[in-house]
VOMIVO-165280 format. One line per 5 residues: their letters; for each residue y, x, z of C-alpha. Coordinates in steps of 0.05 Angstrom, whole numbers, always signed. Layout:
REM VOMIVO-165280
A	Y X Z; ...
***
This chain:
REM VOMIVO-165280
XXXXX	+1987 +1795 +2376; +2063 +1804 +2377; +2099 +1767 +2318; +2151 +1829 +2286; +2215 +1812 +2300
XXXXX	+2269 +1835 +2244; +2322 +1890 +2276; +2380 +1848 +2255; +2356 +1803 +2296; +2341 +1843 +2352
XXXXX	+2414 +1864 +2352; +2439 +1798 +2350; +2393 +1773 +2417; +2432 +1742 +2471; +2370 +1735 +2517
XXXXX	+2330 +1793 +2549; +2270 +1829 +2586; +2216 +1797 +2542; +2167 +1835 +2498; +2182 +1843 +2417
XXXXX	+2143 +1883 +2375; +2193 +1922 +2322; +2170 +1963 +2255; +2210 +2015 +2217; +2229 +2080 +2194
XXXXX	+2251 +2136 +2243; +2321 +2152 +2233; +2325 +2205 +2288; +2279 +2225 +2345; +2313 +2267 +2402
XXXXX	+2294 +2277 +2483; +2277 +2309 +2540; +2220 +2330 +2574; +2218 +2267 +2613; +2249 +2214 +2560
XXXXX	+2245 +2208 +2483; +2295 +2164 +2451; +2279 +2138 +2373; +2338 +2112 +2326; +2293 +2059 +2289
XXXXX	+2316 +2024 +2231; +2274 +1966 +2182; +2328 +1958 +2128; +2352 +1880 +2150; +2424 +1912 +2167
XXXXX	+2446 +1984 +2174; +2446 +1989 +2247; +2393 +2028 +2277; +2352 +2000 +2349; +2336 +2044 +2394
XXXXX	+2271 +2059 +2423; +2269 +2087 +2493; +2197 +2117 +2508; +2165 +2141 +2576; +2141 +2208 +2559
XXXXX	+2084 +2207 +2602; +2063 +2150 +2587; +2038 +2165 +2514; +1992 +2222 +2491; +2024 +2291 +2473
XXXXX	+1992 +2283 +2403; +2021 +2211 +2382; +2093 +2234 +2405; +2081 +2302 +2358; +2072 +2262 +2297
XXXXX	+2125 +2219 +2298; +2183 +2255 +2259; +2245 +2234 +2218; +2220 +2180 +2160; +2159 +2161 +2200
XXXXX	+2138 +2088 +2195; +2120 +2060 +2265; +2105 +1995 +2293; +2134 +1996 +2369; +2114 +1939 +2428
XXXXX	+2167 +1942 +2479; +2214 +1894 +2524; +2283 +1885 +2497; +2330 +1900 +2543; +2406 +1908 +2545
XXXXX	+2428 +1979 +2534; +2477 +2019 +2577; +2492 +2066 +2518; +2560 +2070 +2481; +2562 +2013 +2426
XXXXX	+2485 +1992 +2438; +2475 +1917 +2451; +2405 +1913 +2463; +2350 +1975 +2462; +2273 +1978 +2469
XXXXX	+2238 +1997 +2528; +2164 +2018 +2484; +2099 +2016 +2523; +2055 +2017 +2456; +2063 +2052 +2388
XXXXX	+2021 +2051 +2327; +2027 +2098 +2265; +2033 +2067 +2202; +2058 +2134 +2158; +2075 +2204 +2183
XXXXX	+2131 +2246 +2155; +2126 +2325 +2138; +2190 +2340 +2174; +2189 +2401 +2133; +2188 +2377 +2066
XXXXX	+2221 +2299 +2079; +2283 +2300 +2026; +2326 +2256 +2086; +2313 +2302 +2148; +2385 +2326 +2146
XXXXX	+2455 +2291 +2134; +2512 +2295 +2087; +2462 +2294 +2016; +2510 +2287 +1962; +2506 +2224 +1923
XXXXX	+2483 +2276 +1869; +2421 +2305 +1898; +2410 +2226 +1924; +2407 +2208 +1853; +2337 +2262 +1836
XXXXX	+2309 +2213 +1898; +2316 +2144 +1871; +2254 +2125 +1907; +2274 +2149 +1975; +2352 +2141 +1980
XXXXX	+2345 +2061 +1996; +2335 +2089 +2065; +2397 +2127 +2069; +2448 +2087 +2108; +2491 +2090 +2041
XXXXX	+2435 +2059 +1992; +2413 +2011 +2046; +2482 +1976 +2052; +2493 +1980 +1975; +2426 +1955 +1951
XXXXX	+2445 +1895 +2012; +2505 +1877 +1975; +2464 +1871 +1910; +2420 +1823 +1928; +2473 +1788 +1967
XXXXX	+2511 +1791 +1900; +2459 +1760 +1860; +2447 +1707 +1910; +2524 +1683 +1906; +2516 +1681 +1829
XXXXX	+2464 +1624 +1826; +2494 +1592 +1882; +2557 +1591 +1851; +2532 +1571 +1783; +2476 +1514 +1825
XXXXX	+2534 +1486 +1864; +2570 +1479 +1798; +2528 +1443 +1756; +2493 +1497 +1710; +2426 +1510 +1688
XXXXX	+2398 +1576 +1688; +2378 +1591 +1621; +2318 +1651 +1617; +2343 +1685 +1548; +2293 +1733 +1514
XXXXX	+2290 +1812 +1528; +2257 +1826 +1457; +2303 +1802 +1397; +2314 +1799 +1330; +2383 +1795 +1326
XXXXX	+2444 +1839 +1354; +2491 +1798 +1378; +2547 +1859 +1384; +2544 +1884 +1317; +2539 +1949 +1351
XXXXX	+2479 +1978 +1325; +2460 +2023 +1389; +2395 +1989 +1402; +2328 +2005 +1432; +2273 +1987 +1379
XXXXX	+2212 +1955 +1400; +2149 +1965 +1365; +2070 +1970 +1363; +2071 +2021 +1291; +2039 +2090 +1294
XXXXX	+2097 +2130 +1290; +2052 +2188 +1264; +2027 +2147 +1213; +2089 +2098 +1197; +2074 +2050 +1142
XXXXX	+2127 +2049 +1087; +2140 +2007 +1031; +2152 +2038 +956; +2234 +2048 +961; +2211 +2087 +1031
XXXXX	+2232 +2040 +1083; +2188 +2018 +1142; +2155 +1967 +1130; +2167 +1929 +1185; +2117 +1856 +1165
XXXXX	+2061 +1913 +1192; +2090 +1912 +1264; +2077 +1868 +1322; +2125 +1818 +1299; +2127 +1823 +1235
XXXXX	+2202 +1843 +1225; +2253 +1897 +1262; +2261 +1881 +1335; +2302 +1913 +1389; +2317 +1904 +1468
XXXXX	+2372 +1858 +1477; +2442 +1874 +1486; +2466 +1810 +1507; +2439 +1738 +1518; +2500 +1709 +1499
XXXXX	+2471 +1681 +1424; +2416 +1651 +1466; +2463 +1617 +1526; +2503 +1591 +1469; +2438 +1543 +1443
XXXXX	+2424 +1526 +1518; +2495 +1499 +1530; +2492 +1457 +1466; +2446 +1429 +1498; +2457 +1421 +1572
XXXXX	+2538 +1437 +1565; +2531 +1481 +1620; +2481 +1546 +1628; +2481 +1616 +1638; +2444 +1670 +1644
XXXXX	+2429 +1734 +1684; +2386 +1788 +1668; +2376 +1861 +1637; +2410 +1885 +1582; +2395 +1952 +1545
XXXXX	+2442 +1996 +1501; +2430 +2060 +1466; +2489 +2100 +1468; +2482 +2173 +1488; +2539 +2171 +1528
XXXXX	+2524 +2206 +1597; +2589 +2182 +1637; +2597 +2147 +1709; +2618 +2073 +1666; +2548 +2079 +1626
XXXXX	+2478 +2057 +1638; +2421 +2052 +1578; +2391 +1985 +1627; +2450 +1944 +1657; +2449 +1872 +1690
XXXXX	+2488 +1815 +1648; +2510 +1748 +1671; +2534 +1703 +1617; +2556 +1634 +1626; +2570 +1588 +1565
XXXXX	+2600 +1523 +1570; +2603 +1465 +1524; +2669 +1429 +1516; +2712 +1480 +1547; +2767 +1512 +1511
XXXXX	+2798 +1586 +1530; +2830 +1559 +1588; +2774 +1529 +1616; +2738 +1595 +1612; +2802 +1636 +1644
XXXXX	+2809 +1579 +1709; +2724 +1588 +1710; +2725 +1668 +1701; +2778 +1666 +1764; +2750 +1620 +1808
XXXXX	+2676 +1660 +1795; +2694 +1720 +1812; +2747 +1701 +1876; +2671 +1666 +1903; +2641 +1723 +1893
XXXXX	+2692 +1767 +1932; +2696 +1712 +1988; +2623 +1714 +1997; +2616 +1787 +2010; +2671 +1788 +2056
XXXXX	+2650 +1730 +2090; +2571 +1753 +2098; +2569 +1822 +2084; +2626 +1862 +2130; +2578 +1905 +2166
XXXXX	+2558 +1942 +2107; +2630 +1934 +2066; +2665 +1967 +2132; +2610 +2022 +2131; +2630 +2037 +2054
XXXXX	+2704 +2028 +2070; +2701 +2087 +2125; +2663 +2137 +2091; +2673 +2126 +2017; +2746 +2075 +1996
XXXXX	+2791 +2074 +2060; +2820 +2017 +2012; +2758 +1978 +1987; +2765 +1921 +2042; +2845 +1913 +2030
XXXXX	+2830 +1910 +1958; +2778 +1859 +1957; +2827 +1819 +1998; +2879 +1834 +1956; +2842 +1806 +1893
XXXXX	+2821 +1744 +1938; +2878 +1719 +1959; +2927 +1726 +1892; +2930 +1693 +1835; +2906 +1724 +1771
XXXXX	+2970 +1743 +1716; +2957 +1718 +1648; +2985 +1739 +1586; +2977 +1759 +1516; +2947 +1817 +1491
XXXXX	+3016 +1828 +1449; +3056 +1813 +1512; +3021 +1867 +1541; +3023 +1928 +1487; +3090 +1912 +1496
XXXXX	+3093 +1917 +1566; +3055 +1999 +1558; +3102 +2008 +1504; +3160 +2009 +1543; +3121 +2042 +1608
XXXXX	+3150 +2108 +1588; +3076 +2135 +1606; +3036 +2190 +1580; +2973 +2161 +1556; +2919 +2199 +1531
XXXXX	+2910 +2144 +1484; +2979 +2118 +1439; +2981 +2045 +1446; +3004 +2000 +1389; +2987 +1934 +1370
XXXXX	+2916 +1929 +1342; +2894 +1981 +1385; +2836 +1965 +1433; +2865 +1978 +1504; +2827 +2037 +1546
XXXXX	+2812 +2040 +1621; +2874 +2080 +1634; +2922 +2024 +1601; +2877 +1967 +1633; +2889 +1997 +1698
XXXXX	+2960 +2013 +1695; +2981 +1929 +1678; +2932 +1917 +1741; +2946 +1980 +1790; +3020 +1989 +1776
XXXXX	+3058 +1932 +1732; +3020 +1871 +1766; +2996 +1895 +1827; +2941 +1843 +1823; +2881 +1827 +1777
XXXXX	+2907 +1807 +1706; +2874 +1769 +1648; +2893 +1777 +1572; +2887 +1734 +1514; +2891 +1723 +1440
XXXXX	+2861 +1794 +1421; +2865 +1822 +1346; +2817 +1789 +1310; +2794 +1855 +1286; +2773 +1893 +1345
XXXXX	+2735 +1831 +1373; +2672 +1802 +1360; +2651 +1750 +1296; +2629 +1698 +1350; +2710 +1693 +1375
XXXXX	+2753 +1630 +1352; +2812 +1652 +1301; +2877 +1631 +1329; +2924 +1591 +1275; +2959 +1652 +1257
XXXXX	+2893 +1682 +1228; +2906 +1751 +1263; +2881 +1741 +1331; +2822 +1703 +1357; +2820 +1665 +1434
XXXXX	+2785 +1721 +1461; +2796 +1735 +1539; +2790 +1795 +1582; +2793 +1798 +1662; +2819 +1862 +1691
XXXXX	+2810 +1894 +1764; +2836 +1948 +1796; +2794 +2010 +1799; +2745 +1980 +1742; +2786 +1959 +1682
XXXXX	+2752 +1907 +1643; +2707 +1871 +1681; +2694 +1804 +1642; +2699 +1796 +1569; +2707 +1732 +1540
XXXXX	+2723 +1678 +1481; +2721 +1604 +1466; +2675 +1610 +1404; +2684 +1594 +1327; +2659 +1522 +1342
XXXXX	+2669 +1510 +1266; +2614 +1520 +1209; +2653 +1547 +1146; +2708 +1595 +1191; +2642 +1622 +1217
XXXXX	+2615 +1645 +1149; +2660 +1673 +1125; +2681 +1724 +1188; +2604 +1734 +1186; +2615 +1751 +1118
XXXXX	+2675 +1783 +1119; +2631 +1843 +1169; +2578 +1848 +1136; +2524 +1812 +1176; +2466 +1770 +1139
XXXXX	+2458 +1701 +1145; +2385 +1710 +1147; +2393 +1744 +1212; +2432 +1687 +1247; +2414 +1629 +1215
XXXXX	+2393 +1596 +1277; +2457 +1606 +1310; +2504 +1580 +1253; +2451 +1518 +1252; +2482 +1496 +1319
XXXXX	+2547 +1485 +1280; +2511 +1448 +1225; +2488 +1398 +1274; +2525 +1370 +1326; +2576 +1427 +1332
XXXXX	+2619 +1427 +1393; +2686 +1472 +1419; +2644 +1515 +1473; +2668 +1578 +1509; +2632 +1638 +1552
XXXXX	+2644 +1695 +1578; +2599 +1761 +1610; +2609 +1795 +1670; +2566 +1862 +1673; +2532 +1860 +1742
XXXXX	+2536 +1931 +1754; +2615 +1943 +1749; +2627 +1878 +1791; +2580 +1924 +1839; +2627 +1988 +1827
XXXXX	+2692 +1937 +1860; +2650 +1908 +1918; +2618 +1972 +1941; +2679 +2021 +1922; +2630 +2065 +1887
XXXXX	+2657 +2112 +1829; +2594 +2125 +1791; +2562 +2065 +1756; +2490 +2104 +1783; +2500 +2088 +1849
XXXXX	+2498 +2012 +1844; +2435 +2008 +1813; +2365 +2025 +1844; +2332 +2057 +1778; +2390 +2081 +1734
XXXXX	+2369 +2087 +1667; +2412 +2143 +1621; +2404 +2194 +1569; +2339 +2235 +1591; +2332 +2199 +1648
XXX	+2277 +2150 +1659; +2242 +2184 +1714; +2215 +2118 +1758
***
C-alpha cells in the first residue's frame, strides 16, 4: 500500500515517472469527453496538484461523484507537466472516495466569497486559498515564538485560564461559576454569596498572564507565556475579539531598556522568519489583499526602531497641524490615528515610546523620579498602532502599596503578588504582544476576525 505523499512535497520533486498516492480536497474538476483534469489540494501549501485522469478508464459513476470539496485519495505516477506554471502533475490510474460534496449546496463551489459571508463559515473557509495561507502563517507564527524565546534562554511558563485576580483593573471580565443562576444564593446585605460556588470566591477568565509570568521569572529570571486571553467588552469593531492569544515575556534583572532592545529584536525574528519560510503564502496575500504587505514587513526588518518619550511625542502631534478626531495634550492616552501618524508619516519606520503618565498606565508600572510618569513602553507599527505594551515593574514593596492603594485595589486580592517584593524582590521588566494584531501586520488583514480560526465577539460564539 502506497505511503501518502504530502502535495508540498509533490511540488517540490525533482525526480519522476514513479507511483505516489496523493489525498485532498477537490478544488476544481473540469474536462472533456476523453480527459478529466482535477485541481487537488491537501492544505501543506496553497498550490493545488493536478490530477490528470483517463476517462475511460474509470467507471461513469465514480467520475459523477467527485465534485468541488470532495475528499479523494488518488494513486497515480508523477510526472512532469507540460502545462503553464505546473512542475509536476499526476497521471491517476486508481481513486478512492473518502467524502462526496453536494455541488449544489457546498458554500465554496464558486469564487470571489467576501471575507464577510467567509466569516458565517468558520468551519469551512480553512479551505479557501485565503484561510489556508493565513491559518499557515499562524502556526508558523507560533512556532517562531518558542523558538525565539527556547533559543534565548526562557522557560515557558503555563499561567492559569481561571483567576481570581484582574490584573488590568479593567473590570470587563467573563465570570466563571458552577451557582444556579435561577436560584442564586445571597447573603443578608443581598450580595452573592460567592463561598457557595465552585471555588469558593468570585472568579473570572483571565485577561492577562502577566501577574503569573511575573512569579515564574522571580524564579527562573527568564519566562513567558502564551496562551488565551478573554475580555468582555461589547465592542463589535475589526481591533476587538472577546478570546484573543497573549504572549507575555517577563524578565528578571532587566530594566526598561532591556525590555525595548528585547521587544525589537522579538519582533524583527518574527518578521525575518515569515519572510524567510513563508513567501508563498505572504506573496499570495500581497497580490490579492496589501500590494504593500511584503515591502512593509521589509521595511520594519531592516530599520531600526525610533525611541522617544511619550512627552517628546505629544509634542511632536502638537505641532503636526493635523485634524485629529481626538485633541492631543499631555496626559492624554494616544489613539490609533496619532500612533499611526509618528509611525506612517513623521518616522517612516516602527517607533517605541516611553515614560507614559503614570495615570493612564497600569499599578504594576515603575514610577519614574519625577513621580508623574512611570517606565512604561509601547511598540508601534504601521497599519496596527500599538502592538506591544510594556513596563519595567514597581520592583519595590512600599511604592507598590501605595499606587495599589492610591486605585482602589485590595490587598487581599494581590497579596501573593506584592509577597514577591517582600522576599527577595528584584528590578524585573515584561512586556505583551497580542498574537492576533502581530497576525493583522504579517498577513495584511484589516479585520482582527480574519486571523483567527473561531472568532469569538458580541453574539457570536457559534463553533
Amino acid at each position: 500500500m502506497l505511503k501518502r505523499i504530502k502535495i508540498k512535497d509533490l511540488l517540490k520533486s525533482e525526480t519522476f515517472d514513479y507511483e505516489v498516492n496523493v489525498k485532498g480536497w477537490v478544488r476544481t474538476k473540469r474536462g472533456s469527453k476523453s480527459i478529466c483534469f482535477i485541481e487537488l489540494n491537501d492544505g501543506s501549501i496553497l498550490n493545488n496538484i493536478q490530477l490528470i485522469i483517463n476517462i475511460a478508464d474509470f467507471e461513469e459513476d465514480l467520475l459523477r461523484r467527485i465534485s468541488t470539496g470532495a475528499c479523494i485519495s488518488a494513486n497515480g505516477i508523477l510526472v512532469q507537466s507540460g502545462g503553464k506554471n505546473q512542475g509536476v502533475e499526476i497521471q491517476v490510474n486508481t481513486i478512492e472516495i473518502y467524502g462526496e460534496s453536494d455541488s449544489e449546496s457546498y458554500p465554496l463551489q464558486k469564487k470571489g466569497h467576501t471575507l464577510e459571508f467567509l466569516r458565517e463559515i468558520a468551519h469551512l473557509r480553512p479551505r479557501t486559498n485565503t484561510f489556508g495561507a493565513i491559518f499557515r502563517l499562524r502556526h508558523a507564527m507560533s512556532y517562531a515564538i518558542h523558538t525565539y524565546f527556547h533559543n534565548n534562554g526562557f522557560y515557558y511558563i503555563h499561567t492559569p485560564i481561571i483567576t481570581g485576580s484582574d490584573a488590568e483593573g479593567a473590570g470587563a471580565m467573563f465570570k466563571v461559576t458552577t451557582l444556579d443562576l435561577n436560584a442564586i444564593p445571597r447573603k443578608e446585605d443581598g450580595k452573592i454569596n460567592y463561598e457557595e460556588d465552585f471555588f469558593g470566591k468570585e472568579t473570572n477568565l483571565t485577561v492577562s498572564g502577566q501577574l503569573e509570568a511575573e512569579l515564574g521569572a522571580l524564579a527562573l529570571s527568564l519566562a513567558y507565556t502564551f496562551g488565551p486571553t478573554f475580555r468582555a467588552e461589547n465592542s463589535n469593531t475589526a481591533r476587538h475579539l472577546a478570546e484573543f492569544w497573549m504572549i507575555e515575556p517577563e524578565m528578571a534583572f532587566y530594566d526598561i531598556v532591556d525590555n525595548m532592545d528585547l521587544a525589537e529584536d522579538f519582533l524583527k525574528y518574527l518578521v525575518n522568519y515569515a519572510l524567510e519560510n513563508c513567501y508563498n503564502d505572504l506573496e499570495f496575500l500581497n497580490n490579492l489583499y496589501d500590494k504593500e504587505l511584503i515591502e512593509r514587513l521589509k521595511s520594519v526588518s531592516a530599520n531600526k526602531f525610533e525611541r522617544l518619550t511619550y512627552t517628546e511625542a505629544i509634542n511632536i502631534l502638537e505641532q503636526s497641524n493635523q485634524n485629529f478626531e481626538f485633541p492631543v495634550k499631555w496626559g492624554v492616552d494616544l489613539q490609533s490615528e496619532h500612533e499611526r501618524y509618528l509611525v506612517e508619516t513623521h518616522f517612516n519606520r516602527p517607533v517605541i515610546l516611553t515614560d507614559y503618565p503614570k495615570d493612564i498606565k497600569a499599578f504594576y508600572m515603575k514610577r519614574n523620579e519625577d513621580d508623574k510618569t512611570v517606565r512604561a513602553m509601547d511598540v508601534l507599527f504601521p497599519k496596527i498602532g500599538e502592538i506591544i505594551g510594556g513596563s519595567q515593574r514597581e520592583e519595590n514593596y512600599n511604592k507598590l502599596i501605595e499606587r495599589i492603594n492610591e486605585l482602589g485595589i485590595h490587598e487581599k486580592d494581590v497579596w501573593w503578588y506584592l509577597e514577591t517584593r517582600k522576599y527577595g524582590t528584584a528590578p524585573h521588566s515584561g512586556f505583551g504582544l497580542g498574537f492576533e494584531r502581530l497576525m493583522l501586520f504579517i498577513t495584511g488583514m484589516s479585520n482582527i476576525r480574519d486571523v483567527i480560526p473561531f472568532p469569538r465577539t458580541p453574539k457570536n460564539a457559534e463553533f
